[in-house]
C-alpha positions in Angstrom: 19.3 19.1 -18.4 16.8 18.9 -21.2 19.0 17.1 -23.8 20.6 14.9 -20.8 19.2 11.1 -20.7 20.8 8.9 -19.0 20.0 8.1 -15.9 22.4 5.0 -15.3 26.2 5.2 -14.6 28.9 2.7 -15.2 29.2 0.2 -12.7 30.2 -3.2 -12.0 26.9 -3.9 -9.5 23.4 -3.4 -9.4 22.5 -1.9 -5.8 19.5 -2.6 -3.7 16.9 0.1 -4.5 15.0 0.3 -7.6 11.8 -2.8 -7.3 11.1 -2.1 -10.5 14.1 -3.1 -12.2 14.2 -6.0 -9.8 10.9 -6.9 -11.1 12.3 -6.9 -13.9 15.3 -9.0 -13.1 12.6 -11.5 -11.4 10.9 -11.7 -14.2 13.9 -12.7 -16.6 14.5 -15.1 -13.5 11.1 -16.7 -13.8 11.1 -17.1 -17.7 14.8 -18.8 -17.7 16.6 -15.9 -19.1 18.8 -15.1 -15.9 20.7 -18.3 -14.5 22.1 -17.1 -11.3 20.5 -16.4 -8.3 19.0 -13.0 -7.3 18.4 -13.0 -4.1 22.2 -11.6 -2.9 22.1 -7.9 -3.6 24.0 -5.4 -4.6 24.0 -8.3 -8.0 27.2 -8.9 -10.5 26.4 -6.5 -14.0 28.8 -8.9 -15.6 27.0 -11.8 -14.6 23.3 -10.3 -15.7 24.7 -8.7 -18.8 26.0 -11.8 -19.6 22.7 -13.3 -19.8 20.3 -10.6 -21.2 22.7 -9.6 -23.8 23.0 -13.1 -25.6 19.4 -14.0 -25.2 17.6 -13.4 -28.8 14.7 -12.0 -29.6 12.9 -14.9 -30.7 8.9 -15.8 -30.8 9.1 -17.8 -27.2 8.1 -14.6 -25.1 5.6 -12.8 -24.3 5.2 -9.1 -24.8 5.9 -8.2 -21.0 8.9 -10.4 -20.5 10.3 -9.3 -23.7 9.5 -5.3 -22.9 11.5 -6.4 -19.3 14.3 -7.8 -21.2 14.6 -5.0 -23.3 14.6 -2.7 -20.5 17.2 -4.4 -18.6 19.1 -4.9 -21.8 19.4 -1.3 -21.8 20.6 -0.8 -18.6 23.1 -3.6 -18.9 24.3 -1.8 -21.9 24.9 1.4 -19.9 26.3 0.0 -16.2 29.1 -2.2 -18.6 30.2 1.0 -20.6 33.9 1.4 -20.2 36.1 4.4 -19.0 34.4 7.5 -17.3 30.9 7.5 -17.4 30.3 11.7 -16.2 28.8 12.7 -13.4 25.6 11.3 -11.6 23.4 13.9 -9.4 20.3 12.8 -7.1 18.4 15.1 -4.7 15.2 14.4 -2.5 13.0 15.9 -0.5 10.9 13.9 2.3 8.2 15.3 4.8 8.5 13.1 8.0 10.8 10.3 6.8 9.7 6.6 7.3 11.2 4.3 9.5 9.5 1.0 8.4 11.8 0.8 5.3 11.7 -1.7 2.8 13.9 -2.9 -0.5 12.6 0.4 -2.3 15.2 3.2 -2.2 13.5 6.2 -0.1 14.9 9.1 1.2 16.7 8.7 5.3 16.7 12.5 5.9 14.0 15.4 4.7 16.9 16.5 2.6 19.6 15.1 0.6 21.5 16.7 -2.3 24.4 13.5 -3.3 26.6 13.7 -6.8 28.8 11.0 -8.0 31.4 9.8 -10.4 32.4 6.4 -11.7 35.6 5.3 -13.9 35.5 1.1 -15.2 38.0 -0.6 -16.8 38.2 -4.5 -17.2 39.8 -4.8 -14.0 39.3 -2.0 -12.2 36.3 0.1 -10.9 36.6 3.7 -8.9 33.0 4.8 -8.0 33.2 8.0 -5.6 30.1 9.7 -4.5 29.4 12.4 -1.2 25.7 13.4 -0.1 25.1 16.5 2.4 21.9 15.9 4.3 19.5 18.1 6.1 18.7 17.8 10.1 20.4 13.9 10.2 19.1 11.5 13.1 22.8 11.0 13.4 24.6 14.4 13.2 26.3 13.4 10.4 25.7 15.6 7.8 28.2 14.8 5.4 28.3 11.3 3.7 30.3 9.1 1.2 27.6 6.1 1.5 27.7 4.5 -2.4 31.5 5.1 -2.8 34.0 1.9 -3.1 37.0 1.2 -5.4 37.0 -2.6 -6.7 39.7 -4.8 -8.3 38.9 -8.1 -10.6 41.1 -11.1 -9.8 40.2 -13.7 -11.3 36.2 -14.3 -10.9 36.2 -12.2 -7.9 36.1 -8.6 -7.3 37.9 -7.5 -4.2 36.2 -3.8 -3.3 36.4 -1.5 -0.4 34.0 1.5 0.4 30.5 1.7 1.6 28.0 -0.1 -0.3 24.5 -1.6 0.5 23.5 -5.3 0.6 19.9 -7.0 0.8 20.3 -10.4 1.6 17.2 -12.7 1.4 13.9 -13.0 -1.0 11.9 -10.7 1.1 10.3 -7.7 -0.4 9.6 -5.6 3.1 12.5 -6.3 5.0 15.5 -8.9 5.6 16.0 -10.7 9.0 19.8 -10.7 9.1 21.3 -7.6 6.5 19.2 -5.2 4.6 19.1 -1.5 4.0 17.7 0.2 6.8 21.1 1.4 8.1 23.7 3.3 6.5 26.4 1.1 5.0 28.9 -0.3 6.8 32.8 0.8 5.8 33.8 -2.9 4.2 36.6 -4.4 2.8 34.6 -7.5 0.5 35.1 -10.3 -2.2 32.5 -11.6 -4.1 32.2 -13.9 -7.1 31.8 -12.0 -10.7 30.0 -14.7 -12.5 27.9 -17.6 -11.4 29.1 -20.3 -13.2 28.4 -24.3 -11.5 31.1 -26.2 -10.2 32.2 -28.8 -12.8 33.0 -31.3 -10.4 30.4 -34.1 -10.3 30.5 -33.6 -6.1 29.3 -30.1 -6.4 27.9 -29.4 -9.8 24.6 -30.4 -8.3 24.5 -26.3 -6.9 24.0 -24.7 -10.2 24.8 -21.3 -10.3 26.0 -20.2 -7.0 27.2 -16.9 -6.0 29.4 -16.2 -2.5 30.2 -13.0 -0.5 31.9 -12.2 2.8 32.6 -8.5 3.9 34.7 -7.7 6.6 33.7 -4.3 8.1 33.6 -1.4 11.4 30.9 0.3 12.6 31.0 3.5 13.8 33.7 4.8 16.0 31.9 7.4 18.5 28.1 7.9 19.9 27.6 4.5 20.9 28.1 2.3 23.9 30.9 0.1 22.3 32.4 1.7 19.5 34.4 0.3 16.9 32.7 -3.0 16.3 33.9 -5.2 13.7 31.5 -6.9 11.8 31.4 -9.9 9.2 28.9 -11.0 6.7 29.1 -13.9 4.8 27.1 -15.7 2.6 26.6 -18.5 -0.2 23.2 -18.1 -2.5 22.9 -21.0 -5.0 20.6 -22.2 -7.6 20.3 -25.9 -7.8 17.1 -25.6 -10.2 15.6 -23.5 -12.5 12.9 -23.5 -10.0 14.7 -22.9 -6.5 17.0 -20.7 -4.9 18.5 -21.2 -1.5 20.7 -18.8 0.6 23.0 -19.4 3.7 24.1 -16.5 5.6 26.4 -15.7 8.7 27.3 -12.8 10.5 29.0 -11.4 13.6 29.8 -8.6 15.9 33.2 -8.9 17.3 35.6 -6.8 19.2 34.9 -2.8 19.8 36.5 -0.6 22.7 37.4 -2.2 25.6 37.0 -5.6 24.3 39.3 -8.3 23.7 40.1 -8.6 20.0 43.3 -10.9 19.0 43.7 -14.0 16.1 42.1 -16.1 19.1 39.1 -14.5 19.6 38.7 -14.3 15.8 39.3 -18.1 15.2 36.3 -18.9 18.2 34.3 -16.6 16.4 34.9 -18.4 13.3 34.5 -21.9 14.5 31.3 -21.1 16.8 32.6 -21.2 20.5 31.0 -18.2 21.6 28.9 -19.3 24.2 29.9 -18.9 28.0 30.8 -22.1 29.7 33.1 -23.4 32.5 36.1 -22.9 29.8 34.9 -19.8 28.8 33.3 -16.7 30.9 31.2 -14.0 30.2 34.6 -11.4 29.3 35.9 -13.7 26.6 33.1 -14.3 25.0 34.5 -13.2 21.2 31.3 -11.8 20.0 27.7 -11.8 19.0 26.5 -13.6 16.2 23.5 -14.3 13.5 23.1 -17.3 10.9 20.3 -19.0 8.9 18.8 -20.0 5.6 16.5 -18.8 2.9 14.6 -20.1 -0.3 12.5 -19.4 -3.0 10.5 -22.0 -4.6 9.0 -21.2 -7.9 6.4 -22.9 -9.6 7.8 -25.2 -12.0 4.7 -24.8 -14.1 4.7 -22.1 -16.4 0.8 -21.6 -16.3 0.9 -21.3 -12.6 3.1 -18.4 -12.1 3.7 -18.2 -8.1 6.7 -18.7 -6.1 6.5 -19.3 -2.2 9.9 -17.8 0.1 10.9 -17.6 3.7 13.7 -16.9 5.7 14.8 -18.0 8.9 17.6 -16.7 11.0 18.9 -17.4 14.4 20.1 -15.2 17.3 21.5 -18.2 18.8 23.7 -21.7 18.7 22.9 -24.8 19.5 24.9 -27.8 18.6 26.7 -26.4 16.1 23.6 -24.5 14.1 21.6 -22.0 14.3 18.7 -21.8 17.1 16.0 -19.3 18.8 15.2 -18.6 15.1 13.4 -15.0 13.9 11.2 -15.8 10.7 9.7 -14.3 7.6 7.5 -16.1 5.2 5.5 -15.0 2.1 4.2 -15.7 -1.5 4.1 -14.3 -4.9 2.4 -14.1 -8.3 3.1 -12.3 -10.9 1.2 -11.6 -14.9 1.5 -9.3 -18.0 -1.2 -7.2 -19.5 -0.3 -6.8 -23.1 3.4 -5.1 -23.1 3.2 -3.9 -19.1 3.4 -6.0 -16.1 2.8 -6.8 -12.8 3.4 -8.4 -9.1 1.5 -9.2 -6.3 3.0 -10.3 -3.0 1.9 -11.0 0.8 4.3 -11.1 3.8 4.6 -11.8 6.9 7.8 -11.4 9.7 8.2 -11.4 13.1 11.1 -10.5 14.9 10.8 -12.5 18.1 13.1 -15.0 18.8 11.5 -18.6 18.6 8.5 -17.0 17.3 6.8 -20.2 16.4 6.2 -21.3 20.1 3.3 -19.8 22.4 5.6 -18.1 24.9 8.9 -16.8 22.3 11.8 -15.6 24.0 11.3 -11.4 23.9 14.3 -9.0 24.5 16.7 -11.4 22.5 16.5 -10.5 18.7 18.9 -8.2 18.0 20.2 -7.9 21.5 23.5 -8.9 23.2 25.3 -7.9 26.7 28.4 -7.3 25.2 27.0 -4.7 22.5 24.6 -2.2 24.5 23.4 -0.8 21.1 22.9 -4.3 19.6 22.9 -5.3 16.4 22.8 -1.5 14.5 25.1 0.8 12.8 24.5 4.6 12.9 21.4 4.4 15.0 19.4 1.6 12.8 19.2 -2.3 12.6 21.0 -3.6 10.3 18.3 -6.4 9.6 14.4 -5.7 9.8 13.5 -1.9 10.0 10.7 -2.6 12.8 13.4 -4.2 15.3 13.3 -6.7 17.9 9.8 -8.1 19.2 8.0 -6.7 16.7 5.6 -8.7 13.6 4.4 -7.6 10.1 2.2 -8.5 7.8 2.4 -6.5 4.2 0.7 -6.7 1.2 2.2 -5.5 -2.2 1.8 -5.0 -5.4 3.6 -3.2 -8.2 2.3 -2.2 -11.9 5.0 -2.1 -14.6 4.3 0.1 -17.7 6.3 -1.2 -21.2 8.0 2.6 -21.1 9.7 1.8 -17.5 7.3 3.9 -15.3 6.2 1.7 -12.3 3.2 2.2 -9.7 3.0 0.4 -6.3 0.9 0.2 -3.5 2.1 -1.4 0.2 -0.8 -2.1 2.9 1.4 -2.9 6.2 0.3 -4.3 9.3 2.9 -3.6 12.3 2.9 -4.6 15.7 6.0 -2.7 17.1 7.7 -3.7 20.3 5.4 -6.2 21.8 7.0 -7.2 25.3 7.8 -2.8 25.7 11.8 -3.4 26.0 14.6 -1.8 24.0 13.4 -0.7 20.9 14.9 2.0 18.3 11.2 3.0 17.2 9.1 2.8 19.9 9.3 2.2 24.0 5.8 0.8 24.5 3.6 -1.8 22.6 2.2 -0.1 19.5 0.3 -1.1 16.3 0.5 0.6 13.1 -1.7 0.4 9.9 0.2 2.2 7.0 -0.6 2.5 3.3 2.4 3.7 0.8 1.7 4.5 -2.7 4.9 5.3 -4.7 5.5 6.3 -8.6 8.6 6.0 -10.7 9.6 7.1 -14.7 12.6 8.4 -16.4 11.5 11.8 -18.0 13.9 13.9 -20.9 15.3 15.9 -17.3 15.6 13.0 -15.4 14.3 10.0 -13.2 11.3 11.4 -11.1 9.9 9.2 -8.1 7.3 10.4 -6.2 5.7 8.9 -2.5 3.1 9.2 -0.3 2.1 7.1 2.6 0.1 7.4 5.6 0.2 5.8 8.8 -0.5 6.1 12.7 2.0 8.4 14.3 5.4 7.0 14.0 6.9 7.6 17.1 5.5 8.6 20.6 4.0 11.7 20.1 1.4 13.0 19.3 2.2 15.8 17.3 3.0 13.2 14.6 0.5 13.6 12.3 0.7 10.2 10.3 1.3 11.6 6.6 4.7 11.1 5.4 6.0 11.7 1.3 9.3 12.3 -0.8 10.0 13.3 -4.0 13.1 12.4 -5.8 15.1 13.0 -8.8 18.6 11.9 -10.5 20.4 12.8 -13.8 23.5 11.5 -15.2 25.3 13.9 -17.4 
């Protein structure tokens, strides 16, 4: 363990997780370095390396983007190494495990010992990886979340396996498809490298990246089991200085429920809502779509960047409707060789949150899916659920070395209207603080948290202090 370094396996993607690399990445982003857009996660390695790698070490930067370019030089240099890259061990430890989760990777369960190997070949990645986990919410004890085997055709790798996505600029949460559940089993295609359309029509995109995974939830423990679900999206980069997502998905049908080419095609073409032609039972599914941007500064001496995101639970003439929104701003500096980031958020989960009376009980709720729109007990969008609003305030410290310090205020109010809620079954606000700490040592990658809050759940044994540790090695 002492002479072992690395801490980074071969592998075609970059997964959700780490906010300091994907400070990093932001920063690159900001100063021109990385073309594509970078707001679709797990990101393309090819795509990235592609960009770092060729960019020279010339006089035009500044010390911190120069140390982030380095750093994420380094990594690309390691995830694009071909053949079998050895074997990857994490373990983590967590004393009452948050439920408020955001992009940063934090342990699910108080215990977690996970190990994993990964083969890559130009056309070919095999990445297979198996956690066992202590006391799980779920029962499931044993797990294979991170595992997927991928095939390049073309500019588009066609994968199957369990991997996680965040979709959206948000730093705290995403509205339609983020981490706070497990993975869901997907068969996916997604484009390698970013490059415009050359056609005059379209070349006006830039960059653009697309994804659609078609998946099923779990089969047992739930009121409908065996729920298909699609997600789909297109993230493109028409300037430098803007980035603008479209995303789509859908629940569709489960035990007991119709689930032929018909009800697919409906689905597809957005006649899901009940009317004289079509009743409550037919009805092919529940569904979620919307848009998100981030607008940069184009100045370089004013460096701030605005984003929101804004999904609906609904359809009305053909778009989206009864919207859920998240808005927030950014800024970000250097000091010497390190860096840093300061953001402020705010989301609420409420369908047509903007008006005085918004429409509670319908965010991530459907009559056709009792357990609504989760997978393995949690959302799959924003960790506070339905009826609930946010407002965070972040910000992150990046050392030259790689060791990263950051600190999360969080104002919550959970459950608002006291319906069906995963977290809590009456009204509830919650102050929290989280401090977290993050640096590759000789024996490994060390991160450290500690957070306190009011009590989590309903009871009031909880005491409010929650904190992991973690560590990984590749060998």
């Amino acid at each position: 363990m002492i002479l072992a370094t690395s801490t980074a396996l071969a592998d075609p993607w970059l997964s959700p997780g780490d906010e300091a690399l994907r400070h990093d990445i932001q920063l690159l982003s900001d100063a021109g370095i990385i073309r594509g857009p970078v707001t679709t996660w797990p990101l393309s390695w090819p795509d990235l390396a592609r960009d770092v790698l060729n960019r020279p070490m010339d006089g035009g930067l500044g010390e911190a983007v120069l140390s982030a370019l380095i750093r994420v030089q380094r990594q690309a240099r390691r995830s694009s190494a071909l053949g079998y890259s050895g074997i990857g061990l994490k373990a983590s430890g967590a004393h009452e495990p948050v439920e408020l989760r955001g992009f940063a990777d934090m342990p699910r369960e108080e215990g977690e010992v996970a190990a994993r190997a990964s083969w890559l070949t130009n056309h070919f990645a095999v990445n297979l990886q198996g956690a066992v986990v202590a006391d799980p919410d779920n029962g499931k004890k044993v797990r294979a979340d991170g595992s997927y085997v991928g095939l390049n055709v073309g500019n588009f790798m066609v994968s199957a396996g369990y991997m996680e996505r965040w979709w959206g600029p948000g730093w705290d949460g995403s509205l339609i498809l983020s981490t706070n559940s497990r993975p869901i089993p997907s068969l996916t295609i997604e484009r390698n490298y970013t490059d415009p359309f050359r056609t005059p029509l379209l070349s006006w995109l830039g960059p653009w990246r697309a994804s659609i995974a078609v998946g099923q939830a779990e089969g047992s423990d739930v009121a409908v089991a065996d729920v298909r679900f699609l997600a789909a999206r297109v993230n493109f980069r028409p300037r430098p200085w803007l980035e603008v997502g479209l995303t789509r998905t859908a629940q569709w049908c489960g035990e007991g429920r119709i689930c032929d080419f018909e009800t697919f095609a409906n689905l597809l073409i957005g006649r899901d809502n009940r009317d004289e032609s079509l009743p409550f039972g037919e009805e092919p599914g529940n569904q979620m779509a919307g848009y998100d941007l981030r607008l940069r500064s184009p100045y370089a001496r004013l460096p701030v960047a605005v984003y929101t995101q804004w999904i609906g639970e609904d359809e009305a003439g053909g778009l989206p409707s009864k919207f859920l929104g998240q808005a927030g701003v950014e800024t970000w500096g250097a000091w010497g060789r390190a860096s840093w980031r300061v953001h402020a958020e705010f989301t609420d989960t409420t369908c047509t949150f903007t008006r005085e009376q918004p429409d509670f009980d319908c965010a991530y709720r459907n009559a056709h899916f009792p357990q609504g729109y989760t997978h393995r007990g949690r959302v799959i969008g924003h960790s506070m659920d339905n009826d609930s609003r946010a407002y965070s305030l972040g910000a992150l410290f990046m050392r030259d070395n790689g060791d990263s310090l950051s600190l999360l205020f969080r104002h919550v109010e959970l459950n608002r209207d006291g319906g069906q809620h995963s977290i809590s079954t009456l009204p509830r606000e919650v102050d929290n603080v989280e401090l977290r700490l993050s640096g590759a040592r000789r024996f490994g990658k060390i991160g450290l948290g500690l957070g306190y809050g009011d009590p989590r759940r309903d009871s009031a044994d909880d005491s409010g202090m929650h904190a992991f540790v973690t560590w990984q090695q590749g060998f």
